[in-house]
C-alpha positions in Angstrom: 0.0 0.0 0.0 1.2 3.0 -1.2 2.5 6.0 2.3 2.3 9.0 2.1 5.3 11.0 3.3 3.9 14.4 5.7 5.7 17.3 4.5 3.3 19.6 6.7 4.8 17.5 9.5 8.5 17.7 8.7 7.4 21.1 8.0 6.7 22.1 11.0 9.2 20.9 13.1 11.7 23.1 11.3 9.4 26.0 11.4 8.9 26.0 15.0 12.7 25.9 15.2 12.7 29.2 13.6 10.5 31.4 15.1 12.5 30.1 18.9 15.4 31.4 17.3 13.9 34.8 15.6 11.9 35.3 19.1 15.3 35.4 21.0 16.4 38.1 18.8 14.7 40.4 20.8 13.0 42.0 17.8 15.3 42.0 15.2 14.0 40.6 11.9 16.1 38.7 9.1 14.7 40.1 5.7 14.3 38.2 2.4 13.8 39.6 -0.9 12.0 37.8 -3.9 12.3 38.1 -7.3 9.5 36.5 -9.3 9.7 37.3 -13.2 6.6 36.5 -14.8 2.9 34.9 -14.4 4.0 31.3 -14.1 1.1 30.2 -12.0 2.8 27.8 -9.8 5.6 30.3 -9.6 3.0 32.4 -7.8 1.4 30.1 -5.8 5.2 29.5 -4.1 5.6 32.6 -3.7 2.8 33.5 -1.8 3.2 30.8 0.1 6.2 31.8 1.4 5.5 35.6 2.1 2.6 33.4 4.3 4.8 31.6 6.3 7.8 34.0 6.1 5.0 36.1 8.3 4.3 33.1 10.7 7.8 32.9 12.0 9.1 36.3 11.5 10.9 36.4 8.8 9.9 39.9 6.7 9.3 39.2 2.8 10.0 41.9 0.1 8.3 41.1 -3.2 10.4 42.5 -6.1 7.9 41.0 -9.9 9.2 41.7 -12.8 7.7 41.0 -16.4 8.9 38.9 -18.7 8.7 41.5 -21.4 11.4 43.6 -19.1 14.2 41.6 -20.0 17.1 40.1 -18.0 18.5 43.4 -17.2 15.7 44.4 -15.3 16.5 41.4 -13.2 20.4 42.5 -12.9 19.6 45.7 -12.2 17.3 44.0 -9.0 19.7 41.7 -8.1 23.2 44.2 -8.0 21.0 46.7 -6.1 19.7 44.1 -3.3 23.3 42.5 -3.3 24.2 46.3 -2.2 20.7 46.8 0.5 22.0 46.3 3.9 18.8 45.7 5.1 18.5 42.1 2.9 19.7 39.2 4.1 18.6 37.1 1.6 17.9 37.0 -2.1 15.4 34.0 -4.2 15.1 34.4 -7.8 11.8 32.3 -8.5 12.5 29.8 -10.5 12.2 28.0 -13.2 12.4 31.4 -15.1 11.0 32.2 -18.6 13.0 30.5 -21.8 14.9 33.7 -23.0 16.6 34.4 -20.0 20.2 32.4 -18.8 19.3 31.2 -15.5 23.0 30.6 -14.5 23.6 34.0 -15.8 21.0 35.6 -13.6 21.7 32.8 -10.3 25.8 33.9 -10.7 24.6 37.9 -10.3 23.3 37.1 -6.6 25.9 38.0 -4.0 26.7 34.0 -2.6 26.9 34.8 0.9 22.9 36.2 0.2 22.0 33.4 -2.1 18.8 31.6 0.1 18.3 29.6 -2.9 21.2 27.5 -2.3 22.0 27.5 -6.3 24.8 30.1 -6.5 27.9 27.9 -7.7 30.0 29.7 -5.2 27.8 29.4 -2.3 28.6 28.9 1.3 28.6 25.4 3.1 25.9 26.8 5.4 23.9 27.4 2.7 22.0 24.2 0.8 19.0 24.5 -1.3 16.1 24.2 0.4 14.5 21.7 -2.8 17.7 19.4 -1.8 17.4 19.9 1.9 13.7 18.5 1.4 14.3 15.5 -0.8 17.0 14.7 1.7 14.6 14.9 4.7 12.1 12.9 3.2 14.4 10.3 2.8 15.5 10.1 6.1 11.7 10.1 7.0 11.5 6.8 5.5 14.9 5.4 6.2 15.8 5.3 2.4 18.8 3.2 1.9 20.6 5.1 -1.4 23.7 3.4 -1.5 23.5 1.2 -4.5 20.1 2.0 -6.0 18.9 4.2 -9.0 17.2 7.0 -9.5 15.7 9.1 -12.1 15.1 13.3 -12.3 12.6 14.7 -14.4 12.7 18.4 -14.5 12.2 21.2 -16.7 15.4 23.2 -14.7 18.3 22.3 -16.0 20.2 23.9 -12.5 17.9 22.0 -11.1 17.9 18.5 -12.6 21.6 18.9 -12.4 21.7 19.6 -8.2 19.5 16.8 -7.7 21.6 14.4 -9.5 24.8 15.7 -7.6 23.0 15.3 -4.5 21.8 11.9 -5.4 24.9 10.9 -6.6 26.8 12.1 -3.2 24.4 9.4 -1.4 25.7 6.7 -3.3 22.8 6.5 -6.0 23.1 6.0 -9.9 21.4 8.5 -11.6 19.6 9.4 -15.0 18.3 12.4 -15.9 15.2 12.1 -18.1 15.3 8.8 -19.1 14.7 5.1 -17.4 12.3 6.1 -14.8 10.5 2.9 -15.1 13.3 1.2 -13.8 14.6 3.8 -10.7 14.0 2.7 -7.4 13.5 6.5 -6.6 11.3 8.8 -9.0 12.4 12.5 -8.5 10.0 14.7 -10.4 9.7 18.7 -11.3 7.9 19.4 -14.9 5.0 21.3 -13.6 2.7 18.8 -15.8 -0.3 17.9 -13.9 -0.7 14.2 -13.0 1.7 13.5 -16.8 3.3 10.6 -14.8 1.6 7.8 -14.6 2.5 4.0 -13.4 4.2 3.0 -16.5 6.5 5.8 -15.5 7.4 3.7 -12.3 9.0 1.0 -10.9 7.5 -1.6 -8.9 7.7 0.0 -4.6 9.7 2.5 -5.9 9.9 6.2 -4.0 8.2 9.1 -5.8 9.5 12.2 -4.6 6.7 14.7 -7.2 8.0 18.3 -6.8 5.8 19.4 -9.1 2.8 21.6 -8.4 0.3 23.4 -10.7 -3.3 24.9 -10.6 -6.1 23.6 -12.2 -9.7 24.6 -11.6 -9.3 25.7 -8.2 -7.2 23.3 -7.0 -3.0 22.4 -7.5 -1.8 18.9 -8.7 1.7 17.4 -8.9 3.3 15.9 -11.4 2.0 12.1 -10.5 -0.6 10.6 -10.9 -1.5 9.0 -7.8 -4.4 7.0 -8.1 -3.0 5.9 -11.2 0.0 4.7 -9.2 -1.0 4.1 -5.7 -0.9 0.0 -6.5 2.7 0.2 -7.7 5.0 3.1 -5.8 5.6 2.2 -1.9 6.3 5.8 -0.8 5.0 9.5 -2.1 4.8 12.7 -1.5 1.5 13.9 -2.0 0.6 17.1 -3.6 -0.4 19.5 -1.7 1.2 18.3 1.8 4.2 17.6 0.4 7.6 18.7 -0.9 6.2 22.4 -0.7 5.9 23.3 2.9 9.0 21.2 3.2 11.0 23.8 0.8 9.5 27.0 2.3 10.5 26.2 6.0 14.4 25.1 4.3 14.6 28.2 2.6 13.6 30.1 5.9 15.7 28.4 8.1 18.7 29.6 5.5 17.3 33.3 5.5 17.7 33.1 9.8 21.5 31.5 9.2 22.2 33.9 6.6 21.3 36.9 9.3 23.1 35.1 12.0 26.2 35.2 10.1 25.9 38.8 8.8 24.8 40.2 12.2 26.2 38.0 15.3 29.8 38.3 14.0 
């Protein structure tokens, strides 16, 4: 029978964490400002989610959108003048970002030591994506022995397909990107293509790890299918409830050690 990992669970734990720490500040506040280029709806729907619960453990959000029609240097221009604002601690450029713009381009324009993101190629130790923070928690949840198996990314990021695979491939794990998910004991996937995998997709009790998230008619769907593959996987993570609360509490708790470091020196 096919379990359902609790993201809102893991979640919380980590949340709670947070707001301890940003109560014993004593009123100070660690700031994070988002970029968001666009009207990708599930680009929207994370961030407003985490403006939410930015605001639930005290961590202040500053919204910086930015159309598509604007151009990358509108988005360079952002970035150079909150690498400069004293007041930000961190800096997330939503991603994944329209076609015509060079994501590595835009991602190697944040300072590092601001990057909450965890994507800059020069980033800090202390700093890890929250996307591969989550995945990593989830296997813990479940006691996923890595070593030795295979897995598969699907992803329409290629920074993002890429960081999964190195983080995969740091746990031991053989990994494909786009190709042989039928036959991947864990099924990492980030398309934004409501319920496009299905069970043929999957590999007898194999993990699903469905990152994916996008609206339709009032409601958001992952990637998976589930009730097409709720005979066949042995663990999920079920959209909503899943990877997303997971990611937004990560990327919090790197905003607060971000501050730490620039302010408790």
């Amino acid at each position: 029978m096919l379990k359902k990992i609790d993201g809102r669970a893991i979640a919380e734990k980590i949340k709670d964490g947070i707001a301890r720490e940003i109560f014993q500040l004593q009123g100070a506040r660690p700031n994070l400002a988002i970029i968001l280029v666009g009207k990708r709806p599930d680009s929207q729907i994370y961030v407003s989610l985490k403006q939410k619960e930015g605001a639930k453990v005290g961590v202040d959000t500053h919204l910086y959108q930015i159309e598509a029609a604007e151009g990358e240097a509108a988005v360079l221009a952002t970035i150079n003048f909150l690498n400069q604002d004293p007041l930000i601690d961190g800096i997330l450029v939503q991603l994944p970002l329209p076609e015509k713009f060079n994501t590595d381009k835009i991602i190697a324009a944040i300072d590092p030591e601001k990057d909450a993101d965890g994507f800059h190629p020069e980033r800090p130790d202390h700093i890890l994506s929250p996307v591969l923070s989550s995945i990593s928690a989830c296997l813990d949840e479940i006691k996923f022995q890595a070593a030795g198996k295979t897995a598969c990314v699907l992803y329409n990021s290629e920074i993002f397909g890429q960081s999964v695979k190195e983080l995969l491939e740091t746990k031991g794990m053989t990994v494909s990107l786009k190709d042989r998910s039928e036959k991947a004991d864990l099924l990492v996937t980030a398309l934004g293509a409501p319920h496009q995998v299905k069970k043929t997709a999957v590999k007898e009790d194999a993990v699903i790890i469905d990152i994916g998230i996008t609206p339709v008619g009032g409601e958001v769907r992952g990637d998976v299918d589930y009730e097409d593959v709720k005979d066949k996987a042995s663990f999920i993570t079920p959209v909503p409830g899943g990877i997303g609360p997971m990611t937004v509490a990560f990327l919090l708790r790197n905003v607060l050690e971000i501050y730490k470091r620039r302010h408790q020196k």
